[in-house]
C-alpha positions in Angstrom: 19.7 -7.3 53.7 20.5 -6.1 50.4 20.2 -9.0 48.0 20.5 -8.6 44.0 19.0 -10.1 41.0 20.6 -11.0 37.7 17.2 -11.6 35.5 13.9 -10.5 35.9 11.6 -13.6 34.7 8.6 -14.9 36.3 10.6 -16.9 39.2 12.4 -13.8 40.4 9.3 -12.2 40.4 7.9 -14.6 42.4 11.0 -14.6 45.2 11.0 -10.7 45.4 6.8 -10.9 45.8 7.2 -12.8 48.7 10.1 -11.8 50.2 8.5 -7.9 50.3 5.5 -9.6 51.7 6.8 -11.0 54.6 5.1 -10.6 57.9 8.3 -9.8 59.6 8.5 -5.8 59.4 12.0 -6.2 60.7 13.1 -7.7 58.2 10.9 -5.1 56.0 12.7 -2.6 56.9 16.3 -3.4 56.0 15.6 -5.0 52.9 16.5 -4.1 50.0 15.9 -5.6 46.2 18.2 -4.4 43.4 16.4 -6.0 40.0 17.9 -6.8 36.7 17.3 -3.7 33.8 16.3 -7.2 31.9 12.4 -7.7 31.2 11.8 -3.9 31.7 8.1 -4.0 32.2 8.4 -6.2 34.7 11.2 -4.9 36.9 9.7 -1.1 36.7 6.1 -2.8 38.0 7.9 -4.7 41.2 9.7 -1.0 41.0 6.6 0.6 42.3 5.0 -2.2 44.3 7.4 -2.9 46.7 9.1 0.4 48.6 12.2 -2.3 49.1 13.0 -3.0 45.3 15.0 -0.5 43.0 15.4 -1.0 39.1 19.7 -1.0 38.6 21.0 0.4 35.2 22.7 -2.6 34.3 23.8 -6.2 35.5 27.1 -5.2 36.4 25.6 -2.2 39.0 23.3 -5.2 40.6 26.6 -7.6 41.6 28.4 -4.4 42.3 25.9 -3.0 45.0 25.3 -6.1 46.3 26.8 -9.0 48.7 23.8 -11.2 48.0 23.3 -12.0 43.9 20.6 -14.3 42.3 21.0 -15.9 39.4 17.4 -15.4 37.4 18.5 -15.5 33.8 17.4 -18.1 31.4 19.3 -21.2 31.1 20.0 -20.5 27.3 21.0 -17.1 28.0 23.5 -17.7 31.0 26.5 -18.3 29.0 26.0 -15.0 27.3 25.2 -12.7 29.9 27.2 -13.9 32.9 30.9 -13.8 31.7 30.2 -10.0 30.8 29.9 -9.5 34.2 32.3 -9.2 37.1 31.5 -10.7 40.4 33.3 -10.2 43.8 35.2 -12.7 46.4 33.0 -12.9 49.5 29.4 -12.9 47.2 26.8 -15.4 48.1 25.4 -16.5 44.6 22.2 -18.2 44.9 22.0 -20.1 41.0 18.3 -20.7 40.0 20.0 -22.2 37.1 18.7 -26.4 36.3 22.8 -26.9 36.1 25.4 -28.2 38.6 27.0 -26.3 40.5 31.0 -27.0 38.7 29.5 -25.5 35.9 28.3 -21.6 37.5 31.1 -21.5 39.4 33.5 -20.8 36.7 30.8 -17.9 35.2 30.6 -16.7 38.6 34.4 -16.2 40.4 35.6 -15.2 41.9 32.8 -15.5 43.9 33.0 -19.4 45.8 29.6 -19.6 47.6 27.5 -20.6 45.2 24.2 -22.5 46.3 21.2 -23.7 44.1 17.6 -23.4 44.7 15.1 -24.6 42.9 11.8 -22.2 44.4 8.3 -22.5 42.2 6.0 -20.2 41.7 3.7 -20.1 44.4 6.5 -18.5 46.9 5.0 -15.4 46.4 2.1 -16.4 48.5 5.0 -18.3 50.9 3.7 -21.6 49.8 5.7 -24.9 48.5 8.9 -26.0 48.7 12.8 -24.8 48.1 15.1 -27.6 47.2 18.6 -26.8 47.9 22.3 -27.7 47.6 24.6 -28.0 48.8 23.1 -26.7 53.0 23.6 -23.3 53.5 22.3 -21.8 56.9 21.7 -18.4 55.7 20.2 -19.6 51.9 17.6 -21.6 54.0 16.9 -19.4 55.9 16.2 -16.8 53.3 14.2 -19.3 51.9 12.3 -20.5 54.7 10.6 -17.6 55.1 9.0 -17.7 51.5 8.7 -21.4 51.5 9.7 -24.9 52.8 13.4 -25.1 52.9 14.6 -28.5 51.6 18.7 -28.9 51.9 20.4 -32.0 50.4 23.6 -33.3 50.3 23.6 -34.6 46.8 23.5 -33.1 43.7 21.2 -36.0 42.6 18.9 -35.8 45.3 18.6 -32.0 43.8 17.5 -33.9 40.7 15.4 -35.8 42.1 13.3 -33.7 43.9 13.5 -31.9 40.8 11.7 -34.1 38.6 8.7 -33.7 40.7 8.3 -30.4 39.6 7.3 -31.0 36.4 4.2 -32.9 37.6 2.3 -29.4 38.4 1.0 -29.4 35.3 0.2 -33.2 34.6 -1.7 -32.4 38.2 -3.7 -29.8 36.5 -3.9 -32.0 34.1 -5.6 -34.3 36.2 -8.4 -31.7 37.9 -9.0 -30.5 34.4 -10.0 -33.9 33.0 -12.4 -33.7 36.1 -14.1 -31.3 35.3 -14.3 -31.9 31.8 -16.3 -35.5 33.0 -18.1 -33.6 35.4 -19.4 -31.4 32.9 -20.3 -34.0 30.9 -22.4 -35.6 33.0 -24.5 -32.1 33.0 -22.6 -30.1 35.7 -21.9 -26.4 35.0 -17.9 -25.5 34.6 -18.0 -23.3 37.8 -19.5 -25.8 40.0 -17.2 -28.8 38.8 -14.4 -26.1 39.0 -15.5 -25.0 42.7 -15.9 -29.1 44.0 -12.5 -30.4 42.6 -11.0 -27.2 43.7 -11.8 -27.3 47.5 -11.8 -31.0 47.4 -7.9 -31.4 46.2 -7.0 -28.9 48.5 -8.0 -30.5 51.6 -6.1 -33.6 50.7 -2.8 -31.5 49.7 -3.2 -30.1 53.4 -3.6 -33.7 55.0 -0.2 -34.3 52.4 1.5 -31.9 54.4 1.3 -33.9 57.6 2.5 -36.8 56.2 5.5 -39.0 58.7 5.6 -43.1 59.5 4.7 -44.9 56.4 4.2 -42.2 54.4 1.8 -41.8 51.6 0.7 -45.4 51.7 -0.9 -44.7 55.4 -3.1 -41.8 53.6 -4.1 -44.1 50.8 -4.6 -47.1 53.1 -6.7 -44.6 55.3 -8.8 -43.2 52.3 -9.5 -46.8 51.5 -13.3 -48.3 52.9 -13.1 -52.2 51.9 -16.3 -52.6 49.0 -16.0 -48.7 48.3 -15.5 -46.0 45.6 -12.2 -45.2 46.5 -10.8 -48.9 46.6 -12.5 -49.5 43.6 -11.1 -46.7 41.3 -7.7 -47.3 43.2 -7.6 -51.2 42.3 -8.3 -50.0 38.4 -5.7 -47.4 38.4 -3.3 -49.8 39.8 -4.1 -53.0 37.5 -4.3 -50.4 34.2 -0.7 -49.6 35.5 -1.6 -46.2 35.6 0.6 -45.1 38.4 3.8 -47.0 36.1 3.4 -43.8 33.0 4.0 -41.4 36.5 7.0 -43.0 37.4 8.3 -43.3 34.0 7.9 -40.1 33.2 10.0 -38.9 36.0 12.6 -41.5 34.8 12.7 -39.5 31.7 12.8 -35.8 33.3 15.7 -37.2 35.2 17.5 -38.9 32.5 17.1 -35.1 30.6 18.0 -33.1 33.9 21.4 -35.2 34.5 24.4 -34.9 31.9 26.5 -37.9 32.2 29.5 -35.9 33.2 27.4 -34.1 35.9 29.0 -33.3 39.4 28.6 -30.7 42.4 
């Protein structure tokens, strides 16, 4: 598989570190990763980490050389940078772009298959999920071996699983005030760090296995009638604490979706 990148930012790097990490030396040993001359420094040091990846001389040689082409530019920089290059009929364009799809299409043809993805960060370690639209067998798969593949049908099902992407760092958010209260109560920074650490992470691996009732079964089950857990729980929920959540995601969608927005 020989599969290019247009772009060179911090979510390509990501992809290409886990796709050249794979456990599957078959797949190993036919791929190959032609990066963007863009963000030099970081191109030239996937360059000579990975035998798979090359550095191309320009944009234009990555789409020309290759059948499979990722879109990795900035958002603000797309409009510049894609119409000065020419793309072929038969490409598969995977668009890592936070815009529909009716508006890369015309940047890209005349290219047709164009899917978008929306990876995070920690596929390099081949963890979290890949939203994508519309279904594409071989995008998914590409993607499922990196991370979870999530196909929709809907663009605004894409933007809704969206949203919750910007809760990573309002989670961290939420571990770091924490700590901070652990170490106010006279707990050394490491230790606080170490607890919450292990302690969120066991409950984001119980998330995983969540089917039935969903994540009202976990809390129900975390929940011992006259304990800590109900307790805190019943505060958060009369404070309306879980309401600012919610509302912030009604106002990461309202910025994600143009009203003119379609596939």
């Amino acid at each position: 598989m020989k599969i290019g990148f247009v772009g060179c930012g911090k979510m390509t790097e990501a992809i290409v570190q886990g796709l050249c990490t794979s456990s599957d030396t078959q797949f190993l040993s036919h791929l190959e990763v032609v990066l963007s001359p863009r963000s030099k420094e970081r191109s030239t040091a996937l360059a000579l980490q990975f035998r798979a990846c090359q550095v191309a001389d320009s944009n234009q040689q990555v789409v020309d050389t290759c059948d499979w082409v990722v879109l990795g530019v900035l958002p603000q920089h797309a409009e510049q940078i894609l119409p000065t290059i020419t793309f072929k009929a038969g490409q598969t364009i995977v668009s890592l772009l936070p815009r529909g799809l009716v508006d890369v299409r015309p940047l890209v043809a005349p290219a047709t298959e164009v899917v978008s993805a929306i990876p995070l960060p920690p596929v390099a370690r081949h963890l979290g999920p890949t939203a994508i639209f519309p279904p594409h067998k071989e995008v998914e798969a590409l993607f499922a071996r990196i991370s979870l593949p999530v196909p929709v049908n809907d663009i605004v099902h894409l933007r809704t699983l969206q949203c919750a992407t910007a809760l990573l760092a309002p989670y961290y958010g939420l571990l770091d005030s924490v700590a901070t209260w652990m170490q106010l109560q006279g707990v050394d920074q490491a230790t606080a760090s170490k607890y919450i650490g292990a302690l969120f992470h066991a409950n984001t691996v119980d998330a995983l296995k969540v089917d039935g009732d969903g994540y009202r079964e976990l809390c129900e089950e975390s929940v011992t009638v006259g304990g800590l857990n109900e307790q805190v729980l019943r505060e958060l929920r009369d404070t309306g604490a879980y309401q600012h959540w919610t509302q912030a995601l009604d106002h990461v969608f309202e910025r994600l979706t143009p009203k003119n927005e379609s596939s």
